[in-house]
Each structure stands twice: as C-alpha cells, then as structure tokens.
C-alpha positions as CSV (number, residue, x, y, z in Angstrom):
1,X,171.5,192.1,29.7
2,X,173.9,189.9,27.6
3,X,171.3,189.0,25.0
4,X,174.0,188.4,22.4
5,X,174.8,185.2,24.0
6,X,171.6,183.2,23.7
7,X,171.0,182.1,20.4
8,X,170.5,178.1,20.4
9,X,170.3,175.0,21.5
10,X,168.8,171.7,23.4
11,X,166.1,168.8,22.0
12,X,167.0,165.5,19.7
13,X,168.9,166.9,16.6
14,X,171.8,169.0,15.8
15,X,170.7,172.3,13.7
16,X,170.5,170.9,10.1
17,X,172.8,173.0,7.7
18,X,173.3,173.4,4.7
19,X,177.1,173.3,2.9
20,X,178.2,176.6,2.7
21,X,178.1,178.2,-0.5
22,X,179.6,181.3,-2.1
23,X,176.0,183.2,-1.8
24,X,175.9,182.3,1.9
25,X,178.5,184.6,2.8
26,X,180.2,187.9,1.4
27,X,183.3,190.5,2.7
28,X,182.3,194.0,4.0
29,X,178.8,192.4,4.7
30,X,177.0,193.7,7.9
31,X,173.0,193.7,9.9
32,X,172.4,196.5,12.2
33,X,169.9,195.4,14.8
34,X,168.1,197.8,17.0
35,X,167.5,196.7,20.6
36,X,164.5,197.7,22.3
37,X,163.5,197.3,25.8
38,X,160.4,197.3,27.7
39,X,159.8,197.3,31.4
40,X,157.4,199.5,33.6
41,X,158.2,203.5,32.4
42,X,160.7,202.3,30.2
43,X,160.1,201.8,26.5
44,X,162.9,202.8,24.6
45,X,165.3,201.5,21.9
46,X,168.6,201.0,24.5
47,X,171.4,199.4,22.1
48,X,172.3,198.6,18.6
49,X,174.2,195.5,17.6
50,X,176.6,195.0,14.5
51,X,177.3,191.8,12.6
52,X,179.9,191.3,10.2
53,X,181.0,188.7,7.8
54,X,184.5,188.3,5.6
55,X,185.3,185.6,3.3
56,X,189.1,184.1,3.8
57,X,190.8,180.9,4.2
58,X,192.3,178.6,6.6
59,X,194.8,175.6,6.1
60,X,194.0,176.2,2.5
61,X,190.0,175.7,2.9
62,X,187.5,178.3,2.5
63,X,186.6,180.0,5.6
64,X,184.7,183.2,7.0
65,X,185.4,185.5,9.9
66,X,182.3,186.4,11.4
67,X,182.3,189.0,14.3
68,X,179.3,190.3,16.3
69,X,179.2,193.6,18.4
70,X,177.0,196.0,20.3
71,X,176.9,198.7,22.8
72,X,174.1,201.0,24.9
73,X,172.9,204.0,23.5
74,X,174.6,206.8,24.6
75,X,170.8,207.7,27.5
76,X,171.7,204.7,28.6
77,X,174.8,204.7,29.7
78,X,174.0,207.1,32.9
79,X,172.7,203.8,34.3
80,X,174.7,200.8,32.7
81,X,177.3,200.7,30.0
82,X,177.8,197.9,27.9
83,X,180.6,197.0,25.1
84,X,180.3,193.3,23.8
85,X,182.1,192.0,21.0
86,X,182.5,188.1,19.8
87,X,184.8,187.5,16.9
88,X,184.8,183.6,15.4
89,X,186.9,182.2,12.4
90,X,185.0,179.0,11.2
91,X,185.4,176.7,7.8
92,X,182.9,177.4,5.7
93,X,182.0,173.3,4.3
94,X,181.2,172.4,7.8
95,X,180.6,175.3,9.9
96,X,182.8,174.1,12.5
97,X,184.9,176.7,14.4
98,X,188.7,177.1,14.2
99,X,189.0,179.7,16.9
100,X,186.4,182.4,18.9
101,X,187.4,185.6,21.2
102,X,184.8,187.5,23.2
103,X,185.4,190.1,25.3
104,X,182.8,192.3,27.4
105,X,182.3,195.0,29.5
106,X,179.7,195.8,31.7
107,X,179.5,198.5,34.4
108,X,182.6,197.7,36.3
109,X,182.8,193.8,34.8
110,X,185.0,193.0,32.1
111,X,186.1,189.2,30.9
112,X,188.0,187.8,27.8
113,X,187.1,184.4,26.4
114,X,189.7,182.8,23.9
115,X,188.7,179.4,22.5
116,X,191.0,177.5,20.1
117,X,188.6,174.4,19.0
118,X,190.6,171.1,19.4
119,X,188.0,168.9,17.5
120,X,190.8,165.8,17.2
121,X,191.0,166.2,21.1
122,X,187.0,166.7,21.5
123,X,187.3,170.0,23.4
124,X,187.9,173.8,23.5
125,X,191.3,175.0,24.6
126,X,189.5,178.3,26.7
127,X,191.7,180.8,28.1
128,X,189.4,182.9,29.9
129,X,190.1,186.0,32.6
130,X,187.6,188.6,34.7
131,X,187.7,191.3,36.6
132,X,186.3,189.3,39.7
133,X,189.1,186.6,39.2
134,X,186.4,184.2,38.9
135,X,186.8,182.9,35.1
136,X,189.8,180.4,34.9
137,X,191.7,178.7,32.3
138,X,189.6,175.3,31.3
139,X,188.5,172.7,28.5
140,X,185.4,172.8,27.3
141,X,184.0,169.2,25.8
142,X,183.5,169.2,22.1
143,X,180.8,167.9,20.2
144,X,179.2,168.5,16.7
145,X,176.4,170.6,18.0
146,X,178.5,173.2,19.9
147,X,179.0,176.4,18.5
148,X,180.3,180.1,19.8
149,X,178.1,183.1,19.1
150,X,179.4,184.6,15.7
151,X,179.8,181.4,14.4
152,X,176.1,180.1,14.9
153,X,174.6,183.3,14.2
154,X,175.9,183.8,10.9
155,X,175.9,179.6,10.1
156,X,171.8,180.2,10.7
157,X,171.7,181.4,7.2
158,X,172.7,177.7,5.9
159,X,170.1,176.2,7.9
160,X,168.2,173.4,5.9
161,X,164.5,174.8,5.8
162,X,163.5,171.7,4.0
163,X,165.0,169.1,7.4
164,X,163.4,171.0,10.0
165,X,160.0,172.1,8.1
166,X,158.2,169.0,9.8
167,X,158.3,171.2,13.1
168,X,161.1,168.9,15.1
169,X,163.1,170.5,17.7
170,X,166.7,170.9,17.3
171,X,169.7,171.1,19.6
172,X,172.6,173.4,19.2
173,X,175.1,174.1,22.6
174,X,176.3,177.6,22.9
175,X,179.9,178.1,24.2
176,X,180.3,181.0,26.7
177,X,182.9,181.7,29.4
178,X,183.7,178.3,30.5
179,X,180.8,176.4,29.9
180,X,178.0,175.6,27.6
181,X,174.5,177.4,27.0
182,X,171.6,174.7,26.1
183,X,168.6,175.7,23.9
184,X,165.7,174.5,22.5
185,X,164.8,175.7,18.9
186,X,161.6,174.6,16.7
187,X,160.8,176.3,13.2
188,X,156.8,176.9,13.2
189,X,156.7,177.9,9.4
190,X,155.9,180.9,7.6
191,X,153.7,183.9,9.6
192,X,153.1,187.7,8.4
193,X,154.5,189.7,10.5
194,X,153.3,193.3,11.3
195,X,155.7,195.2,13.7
196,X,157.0,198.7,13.8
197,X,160.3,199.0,12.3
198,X,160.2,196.0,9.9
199,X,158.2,195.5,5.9
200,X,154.8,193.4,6.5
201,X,155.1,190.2,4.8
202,X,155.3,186.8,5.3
203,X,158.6,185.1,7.2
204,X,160.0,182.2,8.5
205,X,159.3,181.5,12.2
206,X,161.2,180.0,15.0
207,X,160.6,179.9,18.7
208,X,163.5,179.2,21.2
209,X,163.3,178.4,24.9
210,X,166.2,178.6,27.0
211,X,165.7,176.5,30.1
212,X,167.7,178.1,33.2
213,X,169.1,181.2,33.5
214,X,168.5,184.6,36.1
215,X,167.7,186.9,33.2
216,X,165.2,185.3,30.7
217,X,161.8,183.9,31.7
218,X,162.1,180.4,30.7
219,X,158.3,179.9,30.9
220,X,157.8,181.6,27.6
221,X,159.9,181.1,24.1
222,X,161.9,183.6,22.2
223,X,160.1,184.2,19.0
224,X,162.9,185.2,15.7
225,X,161.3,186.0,12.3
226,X,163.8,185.3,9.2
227,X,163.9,186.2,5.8
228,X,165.0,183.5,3.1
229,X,166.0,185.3,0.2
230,X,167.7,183.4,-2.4
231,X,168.4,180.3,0.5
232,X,170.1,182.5,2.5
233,X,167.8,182.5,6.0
234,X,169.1,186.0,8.7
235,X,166.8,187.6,11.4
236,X,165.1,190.6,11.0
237,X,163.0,190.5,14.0
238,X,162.6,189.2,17.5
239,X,161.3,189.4,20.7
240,X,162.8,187.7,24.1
241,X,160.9,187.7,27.3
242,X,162.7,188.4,30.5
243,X,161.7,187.8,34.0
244,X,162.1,191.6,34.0
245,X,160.3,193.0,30.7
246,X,161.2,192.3,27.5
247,X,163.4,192.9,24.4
248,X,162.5,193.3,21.2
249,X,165.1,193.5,18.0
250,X,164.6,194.5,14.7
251,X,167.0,195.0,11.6
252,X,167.9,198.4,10.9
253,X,170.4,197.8,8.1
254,X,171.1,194.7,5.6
255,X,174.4,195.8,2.9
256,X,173.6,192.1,1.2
C-alpha cells in the first residue's frame, strides 16, 4: 500500500503557505510515524515511516533537503516487503522544488523516479525506470500547485492557517512516476482528539479526498490531525480509508 504518495491536492486554490522561516525548518530534524492497519483478523501496527529535514543552500538561496522513508515491520514481511524512500531538495522562500528521487520496492516491484523541475520550461525533466519496463523517460507539465512528496509534506508546516480557516478547499497536484496525483484538501478547524498512541488535546483538522485510485475508498476523506506549535503546523495523527480496511498513523517520535 503506497500510502506515502497521497498527501494533496484538487478544488479552486493552491495550498496557501507561508514564506519559510528559520523556525520552519531545522538539520538532524526527524517524525517517526507508526502505521497501523486494519482489515478482517488483522489489526496490527505493519510499518514505520521516517521524515527528515536539513537546512542548506542552492544557487546561493536558502534551501532544505527533505527526505521521507518507511519500510514493513519485520511480521510482515513473510507476506509483502516494502522499502520506499523520496528525497526532495526545494528553496525554502517559495517552496518550489529544485530536484526529487524516489525509489521503491515492493515484493518483486522496484522503480526509480528522478525529477529535475524545469519551472522556466513549465515541466519536470522525469527519468523514470521499473522492473516491468513499463515507466519511461517523460515531461511532466509544471505548475505552481505541483509538488513531489518530501517536498509538500514537510512545506505543510508553512501552511497559512489564517487563508484557509474560512473552510475553502484547496488544490495541490502530487507528482509520482510519470504523472500527477489530484487531491482535495479542506481544513475543518480545531477538534480534540482522543486516540491511542497520541496526548488528548485540541488540534488542527483537515480532511482529504482523493478521487480515483484501486487502493483508497474515494467515498470517504482522509482525516490528518496537526499540531501548530509556534506556527509550525506537522501531523501527528491520521486515518485513511481503503477499499480494503483502513490505516491509521500516529507520531511516535518528534526531535523538534
């Protein structure tokens, strides 16, 4: 289940950031999530994923390497085996992407994504290759609201609370193989939040609906609860329905 490559996009407005600040982002930072999944029998935490953040520079502007990665729990593995990892270099002002890698590994799949973002050309130079031959070399159009994995998960801690507190959907595009991944998201305020795993108090909440797809049941949203400590907004809990059960994350480790 490649949940690391759903998070955003799809409605009437790009997601409103902030400019990124020096708070925003730190070296040696990372957020262990623990994923859960439910189905039938099965109710077990299957896989833990890892994000990172480093401050640098590029072209003399301040930047931040961002990489996300996660892999099955060792029970697991008997049945499936998975080893993602997405690695993004963006500018920090603007949030727009220099350059992205991803490479997975699933049972017997693997595939490697490299994206060098042309944004005076308006598309992605992807090189992309798979063990079924399918993936091939393409251009992926460019646009303000596109984004790769790394880069929007770890930009979601700039978002503007303040632009999309009036409960307006916004659009974000998410940039996988050799195409792009629409989503709907909508912030629906603050809710307390009781789950296992995770302090009971009161968090930001946002719902996200992906509409197409063979693994996620597009009938019902994804639900994210965020922190917003000192104006900096990351998720410490979610819960994504599939047509096949469900997953739930929750942080397991914040070194803020």
């Amino acid at each position: 289940m490649n949940v690391a490559a759903l998070l955003f996009s799809l409605a009437m407005a790009a997601i409103p950031l902030k400019s990124g600040t020096e708070n925003s982002f730190r070296s040696n930072e990372e957020q262990v999530y623990v994923i859960h999944y439910k189905w039938g029998v099965l109710n077990a935490d299957v896989a833990r994923a890892h994000v990172t953040t480093s401050v640098t520079t590029h072209g003399g502007k301040p930047a931040v390497k961002a990489r996300m990665y996660g892999h099955t729990e060792k029970f697991c593995e008997m049945f499936v085996k998975v080893r993602l990892n997405f690695e993004s270099l963006f500018l920090r002002d603007n949030h727009r992407a220099v350059k992205a890698k991803r490479t997975a590994n699933e049972s017997k799949y693997s595939c490697t994504n490299e994206y060098a973002y042309l944004w005076d050309k308006g598309y992605i130079d992807a090189k992309l290759s798979s063990s079924n031959g399918k993936l091939k070399d393409c251009h992926i159009p460019l646009d303000e609201s596109v984004m790769d994995v790394p880069t929007l998960f770890t930009s979601f801690r700039d978002i503007d609370l303040a632009k999309v507190s009036d409960g307006k959907p916004f659009r974000v595009k998410v940039a996988v193989d050799n195409d792009c991944t629409d989503l709907l998201f909508k912030y629906m305020g603050k809710e307390e939040l009781n789950r296992r795993g995770v302090e009971k108090k009161v968090y930001n909440k946002f719902t996200l609906n992906v509409t197409s797809g063979e693994v996620f049941d597009t009938e019902n949203a994804f639900k994210i609860w965020c922190t917003d400590e000192g104006g900096v907004v990351i998720p410490v809990y979610f819960e994504i329905p599939l047509k096949l059960g469900r997953v739930v994350g929750r942080i397991e480790k914040n070194t803020r």
